[in-house]
LUMGU-327149 format. One record per residue: x, y, z of N, C-alpha, C in turn; residue number from 1; residue in one letter. Coordinates in steps of 0.05 Angstrom, whole numbers. Example, Ala and Ser with C-alpha at 12.3 -4.5 7.8 and 13.67 -1.06 7.14 Angstrom:
! residues 2
<atom <264,-114,156>,<246,-90,156>,<264,-66,156>,1,'A'>
<atom <257,-45,142>,<273,-21,143>,<258,1,157>,2,'S'>
This chain:
! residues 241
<atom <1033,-384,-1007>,<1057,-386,-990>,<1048,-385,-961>,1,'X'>
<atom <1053,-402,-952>,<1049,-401,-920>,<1072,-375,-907>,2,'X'>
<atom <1051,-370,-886>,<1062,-351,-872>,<1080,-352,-850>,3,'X'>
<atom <1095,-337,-833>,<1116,-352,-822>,<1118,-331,-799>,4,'X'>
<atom <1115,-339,-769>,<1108,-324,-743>,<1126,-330,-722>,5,'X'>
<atom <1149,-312,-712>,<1161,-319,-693>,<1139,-307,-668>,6,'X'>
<atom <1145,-327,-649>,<1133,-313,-623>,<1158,-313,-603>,7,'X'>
<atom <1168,-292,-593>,<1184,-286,-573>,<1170,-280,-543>,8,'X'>
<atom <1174,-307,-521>,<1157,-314,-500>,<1135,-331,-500>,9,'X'>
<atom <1136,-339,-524>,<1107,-355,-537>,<1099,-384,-508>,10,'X'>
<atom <1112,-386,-494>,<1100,-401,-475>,<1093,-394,-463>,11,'X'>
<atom <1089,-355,-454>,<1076,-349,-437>,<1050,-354,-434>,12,'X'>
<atom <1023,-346,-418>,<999,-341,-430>,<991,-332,-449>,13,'X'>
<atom <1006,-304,-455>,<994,-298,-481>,<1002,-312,-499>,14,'X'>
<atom <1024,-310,-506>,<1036,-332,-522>,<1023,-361,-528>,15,'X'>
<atom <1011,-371,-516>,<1002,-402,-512>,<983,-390,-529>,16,'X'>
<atom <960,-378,-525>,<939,-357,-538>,<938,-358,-571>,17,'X'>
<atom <963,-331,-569>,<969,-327,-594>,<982,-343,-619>,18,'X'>
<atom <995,-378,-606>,<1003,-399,-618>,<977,-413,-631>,19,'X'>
<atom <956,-414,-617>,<937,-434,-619>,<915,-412,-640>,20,'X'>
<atom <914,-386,-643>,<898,-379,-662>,<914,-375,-673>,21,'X'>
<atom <947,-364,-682>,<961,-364,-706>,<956,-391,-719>,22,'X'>
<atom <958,-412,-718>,<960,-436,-723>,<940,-443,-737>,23,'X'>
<atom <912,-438,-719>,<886,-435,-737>,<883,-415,-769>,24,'X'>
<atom <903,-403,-766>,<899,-386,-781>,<913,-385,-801>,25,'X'>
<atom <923,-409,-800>,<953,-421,-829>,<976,-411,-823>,26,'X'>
<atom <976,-401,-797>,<1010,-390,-794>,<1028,-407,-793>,27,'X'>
<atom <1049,-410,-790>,<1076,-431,-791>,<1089,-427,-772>,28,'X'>
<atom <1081,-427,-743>,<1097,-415,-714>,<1121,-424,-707>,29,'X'>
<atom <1144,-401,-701>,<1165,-413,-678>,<1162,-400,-658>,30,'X'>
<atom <1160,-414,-631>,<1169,-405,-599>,<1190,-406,-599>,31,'X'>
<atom <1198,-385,-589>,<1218,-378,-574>,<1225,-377,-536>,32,'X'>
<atom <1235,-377,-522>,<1222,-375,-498>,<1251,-394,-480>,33,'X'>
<atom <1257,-383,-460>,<1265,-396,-431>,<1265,-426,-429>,34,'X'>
<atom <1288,-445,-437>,<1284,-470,-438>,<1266,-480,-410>,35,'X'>
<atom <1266,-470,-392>,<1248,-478,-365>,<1222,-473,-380>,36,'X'>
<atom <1219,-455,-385>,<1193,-445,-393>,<1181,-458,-414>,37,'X'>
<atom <1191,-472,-438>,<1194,-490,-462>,<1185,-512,-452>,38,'X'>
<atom <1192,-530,-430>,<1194,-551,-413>,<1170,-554,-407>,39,'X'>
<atom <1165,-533,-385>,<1140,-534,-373>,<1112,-523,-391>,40,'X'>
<atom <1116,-517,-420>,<1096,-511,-423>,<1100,-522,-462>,41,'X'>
<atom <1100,-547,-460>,<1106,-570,-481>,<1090,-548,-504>,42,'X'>
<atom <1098,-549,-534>,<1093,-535,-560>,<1075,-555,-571>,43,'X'>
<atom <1054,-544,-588>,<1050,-570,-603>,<1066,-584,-626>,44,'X'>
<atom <1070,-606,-640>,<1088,-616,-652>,<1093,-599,-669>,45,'X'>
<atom <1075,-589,-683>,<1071,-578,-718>,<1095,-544,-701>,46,'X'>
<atom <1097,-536,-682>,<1112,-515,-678>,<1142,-519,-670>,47,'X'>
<atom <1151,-504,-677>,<1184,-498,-677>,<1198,-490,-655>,48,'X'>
<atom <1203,-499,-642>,<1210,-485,-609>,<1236,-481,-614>,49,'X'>
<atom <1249,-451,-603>,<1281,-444,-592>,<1286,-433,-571>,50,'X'>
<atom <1305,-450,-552>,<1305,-436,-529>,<1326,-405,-531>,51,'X'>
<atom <1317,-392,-517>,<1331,-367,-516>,<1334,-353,-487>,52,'X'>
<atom <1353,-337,-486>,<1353,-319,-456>,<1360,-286,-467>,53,'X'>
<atom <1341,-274,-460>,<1337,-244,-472>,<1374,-236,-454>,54,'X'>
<atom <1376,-247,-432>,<1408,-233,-416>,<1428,-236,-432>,55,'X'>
<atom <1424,-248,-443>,<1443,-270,-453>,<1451,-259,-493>,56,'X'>
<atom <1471,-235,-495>,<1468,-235,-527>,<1477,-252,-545>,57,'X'>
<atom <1500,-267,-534>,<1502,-294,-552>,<1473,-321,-550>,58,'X'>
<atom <1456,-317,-533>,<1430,-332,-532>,<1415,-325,-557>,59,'X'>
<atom <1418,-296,-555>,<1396,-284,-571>,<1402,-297,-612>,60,'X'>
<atom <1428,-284,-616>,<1432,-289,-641>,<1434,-316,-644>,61,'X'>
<atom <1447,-336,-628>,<1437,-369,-631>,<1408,-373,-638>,62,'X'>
<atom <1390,-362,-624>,<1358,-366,-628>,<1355,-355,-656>,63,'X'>
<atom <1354,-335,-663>,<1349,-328,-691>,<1367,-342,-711>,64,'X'>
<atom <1393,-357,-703>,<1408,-353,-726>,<1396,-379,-750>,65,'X'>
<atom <1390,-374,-770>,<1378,-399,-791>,<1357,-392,-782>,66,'X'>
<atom <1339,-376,-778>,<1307,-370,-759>,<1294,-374,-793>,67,'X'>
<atom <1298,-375,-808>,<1286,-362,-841>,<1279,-348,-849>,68,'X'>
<atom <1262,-336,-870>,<1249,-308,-866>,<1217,-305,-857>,69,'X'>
<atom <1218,-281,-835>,<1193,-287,-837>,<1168,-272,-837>,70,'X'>
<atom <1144,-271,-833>,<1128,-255,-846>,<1114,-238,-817>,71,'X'>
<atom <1118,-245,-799>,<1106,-234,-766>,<1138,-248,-751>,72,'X'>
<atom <1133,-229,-734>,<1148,-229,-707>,<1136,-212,-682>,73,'X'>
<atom <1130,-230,-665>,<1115,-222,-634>,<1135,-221,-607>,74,'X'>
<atom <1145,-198,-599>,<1150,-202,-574>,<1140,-200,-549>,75,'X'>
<atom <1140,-215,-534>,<1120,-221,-509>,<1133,-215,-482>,76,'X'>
<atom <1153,-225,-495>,<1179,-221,-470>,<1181,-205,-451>,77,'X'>
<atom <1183,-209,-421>,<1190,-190,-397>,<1182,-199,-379>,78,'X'>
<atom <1187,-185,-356>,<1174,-191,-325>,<1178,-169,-311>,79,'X'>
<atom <1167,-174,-287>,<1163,-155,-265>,<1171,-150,-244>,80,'X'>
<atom <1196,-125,-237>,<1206,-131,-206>,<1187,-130,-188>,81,'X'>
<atom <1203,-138,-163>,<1188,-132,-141>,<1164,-103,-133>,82,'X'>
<atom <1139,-99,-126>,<1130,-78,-130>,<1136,-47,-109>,83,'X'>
<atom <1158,-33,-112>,<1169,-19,-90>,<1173,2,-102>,84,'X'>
<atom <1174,34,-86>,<1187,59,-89>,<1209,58,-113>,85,'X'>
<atom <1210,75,-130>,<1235,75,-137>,<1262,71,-123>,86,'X'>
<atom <1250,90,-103>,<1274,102,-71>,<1288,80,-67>,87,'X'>
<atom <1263,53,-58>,<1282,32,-45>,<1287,9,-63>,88,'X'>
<atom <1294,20,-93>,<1294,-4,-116>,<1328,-1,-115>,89,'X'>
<atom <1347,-27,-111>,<1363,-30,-121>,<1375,-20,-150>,90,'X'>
<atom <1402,-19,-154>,<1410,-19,-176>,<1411,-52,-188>,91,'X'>
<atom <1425,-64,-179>,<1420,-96,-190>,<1386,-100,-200>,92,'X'>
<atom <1369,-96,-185>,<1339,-93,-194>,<1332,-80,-209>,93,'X'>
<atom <1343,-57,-218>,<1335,-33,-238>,<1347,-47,-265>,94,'X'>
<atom <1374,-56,-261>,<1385,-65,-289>,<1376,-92,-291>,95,'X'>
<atom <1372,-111,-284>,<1360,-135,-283>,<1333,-127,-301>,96,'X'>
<atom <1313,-114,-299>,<1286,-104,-311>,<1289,-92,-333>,97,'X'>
<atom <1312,-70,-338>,<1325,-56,-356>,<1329,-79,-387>,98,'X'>
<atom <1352,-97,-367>,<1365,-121,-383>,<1337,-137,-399>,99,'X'>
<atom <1329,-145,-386>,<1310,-160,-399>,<1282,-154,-414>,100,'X'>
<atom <1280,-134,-411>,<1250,-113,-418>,<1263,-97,-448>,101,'X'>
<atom <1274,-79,-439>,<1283,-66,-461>,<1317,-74,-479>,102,'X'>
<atom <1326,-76,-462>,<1357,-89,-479>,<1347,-111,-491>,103,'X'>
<atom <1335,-133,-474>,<1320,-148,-495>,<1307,-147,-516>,104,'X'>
<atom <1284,-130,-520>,<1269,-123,-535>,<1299,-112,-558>,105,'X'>
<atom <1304,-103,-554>,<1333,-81,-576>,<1348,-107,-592>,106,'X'>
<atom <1360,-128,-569>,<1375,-143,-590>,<1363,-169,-602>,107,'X'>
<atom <1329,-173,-596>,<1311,-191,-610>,<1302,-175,-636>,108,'X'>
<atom <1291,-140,-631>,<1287,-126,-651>,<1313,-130,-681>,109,'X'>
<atom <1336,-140,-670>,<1362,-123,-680>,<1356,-158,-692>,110,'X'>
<atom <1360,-173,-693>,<1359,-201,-696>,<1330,-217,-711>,111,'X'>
<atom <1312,-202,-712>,<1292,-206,-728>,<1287,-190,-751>,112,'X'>
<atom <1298,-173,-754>,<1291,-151,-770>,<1299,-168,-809>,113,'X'>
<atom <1323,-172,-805>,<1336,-182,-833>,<1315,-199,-839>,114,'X'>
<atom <1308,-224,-817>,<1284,-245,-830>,<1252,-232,-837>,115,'X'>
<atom <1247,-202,-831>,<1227,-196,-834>,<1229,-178,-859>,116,'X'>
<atom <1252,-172,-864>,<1259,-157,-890>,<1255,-172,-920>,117,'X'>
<atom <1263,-204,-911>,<1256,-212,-940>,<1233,-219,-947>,118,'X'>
<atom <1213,-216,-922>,<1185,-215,-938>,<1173,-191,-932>,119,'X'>
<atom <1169,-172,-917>,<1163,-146,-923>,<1146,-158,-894>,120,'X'>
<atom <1155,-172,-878>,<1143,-171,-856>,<1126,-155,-833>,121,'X'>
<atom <1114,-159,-812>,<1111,-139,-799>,<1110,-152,-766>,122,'X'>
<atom <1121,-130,-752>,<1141,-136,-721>,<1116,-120,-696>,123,'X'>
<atom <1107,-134,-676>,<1086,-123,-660>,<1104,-135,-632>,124,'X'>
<atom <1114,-111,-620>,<1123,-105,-592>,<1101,-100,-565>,125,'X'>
<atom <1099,-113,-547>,<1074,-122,-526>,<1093,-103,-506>,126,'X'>
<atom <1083,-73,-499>,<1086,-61,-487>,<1072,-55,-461>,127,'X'>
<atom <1063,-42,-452>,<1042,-36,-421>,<1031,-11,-422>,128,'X'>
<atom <1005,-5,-410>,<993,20,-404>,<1016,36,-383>,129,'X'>
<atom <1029,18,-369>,<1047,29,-348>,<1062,44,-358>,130,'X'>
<atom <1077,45,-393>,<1094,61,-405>,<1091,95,-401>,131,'X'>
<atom <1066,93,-409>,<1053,122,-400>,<1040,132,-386>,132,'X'>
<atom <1027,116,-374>,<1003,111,-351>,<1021,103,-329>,133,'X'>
<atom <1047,116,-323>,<1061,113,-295>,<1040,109,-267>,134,'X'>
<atom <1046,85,-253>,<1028,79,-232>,<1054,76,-211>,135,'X'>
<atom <1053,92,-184>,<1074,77,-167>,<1074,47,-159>,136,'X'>
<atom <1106,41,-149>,<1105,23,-148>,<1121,5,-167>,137,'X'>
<atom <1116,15,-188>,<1116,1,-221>,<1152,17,-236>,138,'X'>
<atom <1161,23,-221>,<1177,49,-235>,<1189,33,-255>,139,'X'>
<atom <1213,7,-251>,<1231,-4,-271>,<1212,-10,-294>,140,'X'>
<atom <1197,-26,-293>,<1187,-38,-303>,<1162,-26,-331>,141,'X'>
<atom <1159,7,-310>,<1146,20,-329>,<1158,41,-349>,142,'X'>
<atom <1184,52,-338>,<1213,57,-351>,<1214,35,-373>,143,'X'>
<atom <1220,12,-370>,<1220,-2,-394>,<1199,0,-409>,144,'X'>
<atom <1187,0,-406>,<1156,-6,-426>,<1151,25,-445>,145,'X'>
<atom <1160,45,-428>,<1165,77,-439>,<1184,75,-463>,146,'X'>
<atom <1216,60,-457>,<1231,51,-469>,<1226,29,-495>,147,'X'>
<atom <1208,19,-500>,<1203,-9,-521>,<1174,11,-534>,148,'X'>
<atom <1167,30,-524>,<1145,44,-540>,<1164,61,-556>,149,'X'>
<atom <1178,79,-548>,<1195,91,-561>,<1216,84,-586>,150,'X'>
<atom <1224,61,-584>,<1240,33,-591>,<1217,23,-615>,151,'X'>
<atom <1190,22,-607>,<1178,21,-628>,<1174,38,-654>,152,'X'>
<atom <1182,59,-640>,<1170,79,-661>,<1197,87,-676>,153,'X'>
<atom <1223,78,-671>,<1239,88,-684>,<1257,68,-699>,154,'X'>
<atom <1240,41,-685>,<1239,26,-711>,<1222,20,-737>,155,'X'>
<atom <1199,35,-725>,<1180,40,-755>,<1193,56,-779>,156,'X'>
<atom <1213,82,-765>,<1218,98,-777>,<1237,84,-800>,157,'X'>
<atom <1259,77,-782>,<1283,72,-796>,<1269,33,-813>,158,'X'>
<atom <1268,22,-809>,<1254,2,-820>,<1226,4,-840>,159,'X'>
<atom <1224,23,-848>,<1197,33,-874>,<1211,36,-897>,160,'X'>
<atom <1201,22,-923>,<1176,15,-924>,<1176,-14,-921>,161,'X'>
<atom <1202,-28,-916>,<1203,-53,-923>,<1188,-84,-899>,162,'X'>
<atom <1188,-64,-870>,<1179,-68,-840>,<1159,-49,-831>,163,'X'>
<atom <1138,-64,-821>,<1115,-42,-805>,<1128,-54,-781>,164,'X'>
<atom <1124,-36,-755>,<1127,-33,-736>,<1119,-26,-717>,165,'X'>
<atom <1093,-33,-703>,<1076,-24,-687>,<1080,-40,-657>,166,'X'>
<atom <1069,-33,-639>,<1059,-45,-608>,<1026,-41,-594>,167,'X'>
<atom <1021,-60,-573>,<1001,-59,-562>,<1010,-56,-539>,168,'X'>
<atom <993,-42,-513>,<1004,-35,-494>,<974,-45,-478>,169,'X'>
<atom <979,-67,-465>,<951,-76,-452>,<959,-70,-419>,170,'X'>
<atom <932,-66,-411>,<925,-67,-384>,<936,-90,-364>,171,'X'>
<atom <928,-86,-349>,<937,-115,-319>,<914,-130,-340>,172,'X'>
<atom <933,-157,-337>,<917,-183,-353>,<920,-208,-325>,173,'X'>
<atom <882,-216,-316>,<892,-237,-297>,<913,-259,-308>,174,'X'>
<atom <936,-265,-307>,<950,-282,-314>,<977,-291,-287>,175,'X'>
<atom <987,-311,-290>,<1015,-316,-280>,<1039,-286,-274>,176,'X'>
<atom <1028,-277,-293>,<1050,-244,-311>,<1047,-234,-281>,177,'X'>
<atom <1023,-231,-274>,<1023,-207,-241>,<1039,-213,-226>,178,'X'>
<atom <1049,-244,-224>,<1058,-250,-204>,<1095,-249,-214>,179,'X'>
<atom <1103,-239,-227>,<1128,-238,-240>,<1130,-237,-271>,180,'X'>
<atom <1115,-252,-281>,<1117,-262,-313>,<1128,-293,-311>,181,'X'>
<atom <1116,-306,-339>,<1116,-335,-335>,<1151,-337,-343>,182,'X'>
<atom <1164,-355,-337>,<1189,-374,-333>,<1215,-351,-307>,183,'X'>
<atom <1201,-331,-307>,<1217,-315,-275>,<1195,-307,-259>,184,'X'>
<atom <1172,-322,-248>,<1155,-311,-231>,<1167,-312,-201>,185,'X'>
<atom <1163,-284,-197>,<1164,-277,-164>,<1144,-281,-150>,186,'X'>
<atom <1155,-293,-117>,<1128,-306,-103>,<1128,-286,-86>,187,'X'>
<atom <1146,-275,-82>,<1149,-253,-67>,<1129,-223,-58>,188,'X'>
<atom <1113,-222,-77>,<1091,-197,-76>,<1060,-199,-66>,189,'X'>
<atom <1055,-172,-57>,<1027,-178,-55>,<1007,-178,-72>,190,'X'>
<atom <989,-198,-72>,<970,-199,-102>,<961,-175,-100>,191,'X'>
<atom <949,-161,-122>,<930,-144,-135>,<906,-144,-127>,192,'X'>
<atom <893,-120,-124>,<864,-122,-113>,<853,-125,-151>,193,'X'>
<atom <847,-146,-152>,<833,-145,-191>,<802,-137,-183>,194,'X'>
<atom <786,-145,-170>,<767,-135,-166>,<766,-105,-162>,195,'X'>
<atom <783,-90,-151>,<779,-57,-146>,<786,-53,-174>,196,'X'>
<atom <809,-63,-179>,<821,-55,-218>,<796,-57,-241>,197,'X'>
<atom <784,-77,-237>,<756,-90,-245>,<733,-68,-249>,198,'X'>
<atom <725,-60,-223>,<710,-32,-219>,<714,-11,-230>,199,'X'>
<atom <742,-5,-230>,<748,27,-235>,<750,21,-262>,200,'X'>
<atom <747,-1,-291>,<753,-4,-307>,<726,1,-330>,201,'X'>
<atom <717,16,-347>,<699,26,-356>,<685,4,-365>,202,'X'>
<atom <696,-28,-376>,<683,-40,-387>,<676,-61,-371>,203,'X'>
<atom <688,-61,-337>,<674,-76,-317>,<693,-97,-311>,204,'X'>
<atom <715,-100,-325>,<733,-132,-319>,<756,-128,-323>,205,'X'>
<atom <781,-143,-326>,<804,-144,-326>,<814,-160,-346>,206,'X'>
<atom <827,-149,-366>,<833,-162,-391>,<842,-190,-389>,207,'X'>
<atom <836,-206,-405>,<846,-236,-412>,<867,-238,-439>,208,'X'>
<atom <886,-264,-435>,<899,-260,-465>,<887,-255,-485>,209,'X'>
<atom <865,-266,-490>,<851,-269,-516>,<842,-237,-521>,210,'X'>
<atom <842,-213,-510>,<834,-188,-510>,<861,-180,-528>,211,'X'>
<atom <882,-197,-512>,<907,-185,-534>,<918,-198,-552>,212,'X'>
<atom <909,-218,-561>,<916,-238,-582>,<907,-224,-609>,213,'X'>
<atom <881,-225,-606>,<868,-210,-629>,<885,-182,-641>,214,'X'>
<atom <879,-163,-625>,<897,-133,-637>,<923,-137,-637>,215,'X'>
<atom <939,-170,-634>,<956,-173,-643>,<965,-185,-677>,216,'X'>
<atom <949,-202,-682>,<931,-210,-708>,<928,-189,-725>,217,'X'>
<atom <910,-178,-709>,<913,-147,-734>,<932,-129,-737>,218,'X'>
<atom <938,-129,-722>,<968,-113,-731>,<989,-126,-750>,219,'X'>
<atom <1000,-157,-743>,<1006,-171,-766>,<1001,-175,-798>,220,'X'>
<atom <970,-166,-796>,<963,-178,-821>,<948,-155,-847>,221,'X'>
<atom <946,-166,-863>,<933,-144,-884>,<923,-115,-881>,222,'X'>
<atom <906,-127,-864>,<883,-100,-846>,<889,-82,-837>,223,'X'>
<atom <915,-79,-835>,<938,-67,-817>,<951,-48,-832>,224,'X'>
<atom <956,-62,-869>,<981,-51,-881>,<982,-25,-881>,225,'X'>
<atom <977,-9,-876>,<980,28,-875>,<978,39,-848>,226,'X'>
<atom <986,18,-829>,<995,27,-795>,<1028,17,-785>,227,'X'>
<atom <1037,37,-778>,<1055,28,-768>,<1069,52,-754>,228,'X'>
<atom <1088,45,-738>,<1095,71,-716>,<1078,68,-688>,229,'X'>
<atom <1058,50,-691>,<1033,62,-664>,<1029,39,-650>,230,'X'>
<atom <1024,58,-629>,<1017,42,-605>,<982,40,-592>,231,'X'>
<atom <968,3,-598>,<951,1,-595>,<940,0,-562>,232,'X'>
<atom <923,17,-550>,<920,7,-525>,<902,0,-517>,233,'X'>
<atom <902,-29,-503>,<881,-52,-492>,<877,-50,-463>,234,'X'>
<atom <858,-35,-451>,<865,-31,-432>,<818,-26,-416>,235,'X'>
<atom <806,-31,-437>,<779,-31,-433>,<772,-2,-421>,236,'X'>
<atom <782,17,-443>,<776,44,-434>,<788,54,-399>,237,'X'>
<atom <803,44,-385>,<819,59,-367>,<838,80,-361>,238,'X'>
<atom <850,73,-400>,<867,92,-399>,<860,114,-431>,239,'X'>
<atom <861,122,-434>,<854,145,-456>,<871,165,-466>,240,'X'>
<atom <893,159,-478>,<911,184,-490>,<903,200,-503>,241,'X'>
């Protein structure tokens, strides 16, 4: 029986990533993702593309609805406010990050779950070192990511034995993502010193998708079956719980 893999954001970088070795790997992919974002970053034929808007809850259940059942579900989904104080973060800005990070994550979770139930699927939420590893600067954004770790774990609970439920929580990945996240990038910020991040990083570099593609794979698949609840972190020894 072929296997069957939603990716939620799947046009991002990682996403693009994780399409092209699921695929290799006999999976049966749908993207999901930001019709802009769909546009600009064409599927290959053999994949299933739906556009979706995490703001949006009639978006959301359109995207899933007839989704089939399936055996993985990836969410990739989010972006990044502007990088400022809590102090001088708007409310419109706080719920805007809120909305899309974690309410998202809740009514994609809430909307995948039944298709992962009829095969005993398993659901991997792409969280941040930021969740716990609070860095200023980062506040909304790492509030959410605290929020979809938590969110993880209490959907392991209530979703066992029939759903595993785990997350990965990776480091700054050089990608598009720094600069906002792919289909809402802000031009607005100052880049990242990656080279200082680089240094202070035990294994010498700054993660690439393909660092998180993999421990996303495994979490999906066999290797996995007696994990769930946890949060994997990709982060090249920087951060250490």
């Amino acid at each position: 029986m072929t296997r069957r893999l939603a990716i939620l954001g799947g046009a991002g970088a990682i996403g693009r990533v994780l399409t092209f070795r699921a695929r290799t790997e006999g999976w049966r992919v749908t993207v999901l993702d930001l019709a802009a974002s769909l546009a600009a970053h064409p599927a290959p034929p053999d994949v299933i593309v739906r556009p979706v808007d995490l703001s949006d809850p009639g978006s959301v259940s359109t995207a899933f609805d007839g989704i089939g059942p399936l055996d993985g579900f990836v969410n990739l989904a989010g972006f990044m406010s502007p990088r400022q104080r809590l102090a001088d973060t708007t409310l419109a800005e706080f719920d805007d990050v809120m909305t899309c990070n974690l309410r998202g994550a809740f009514l994609a979770a809430q909307s995948a779950l039944p298709a992962l139930q009829a095969r005993k699927g398993a659901m991997v939420n792409v969280a941040s070192g930021l969740g716990a590893h609070a860095r200023p600067g980062f506040g909304p954004y790492a509030a959410a990511k605290a929020g979809m770790i938590s969110l993880t774990k209490t959907l392991a609970l209530e979703s066992a034995p029939d759903v595993r439920v785990n997350a990965v929580a990776p480091s700054v990945l050089d990608t598009a993502f720094l600069r906002g996240g792919e289909g809402r990038a802000r031009r607005d910020q100052a880049p990242l010193d990656l080279d200082a991040m680089a240094a202070a990083t035990p294994l010498a570099r700054i993660a690439t998708p393909e660092d998180v593609v993999g421990p996303i794979l495994f979490l999906l698949g066999p290797d996995s079956g007696f994990i769930t609840g946890q949060v994997l972190w990709i982060n090249g020894g920087g951060y250490m719980p």
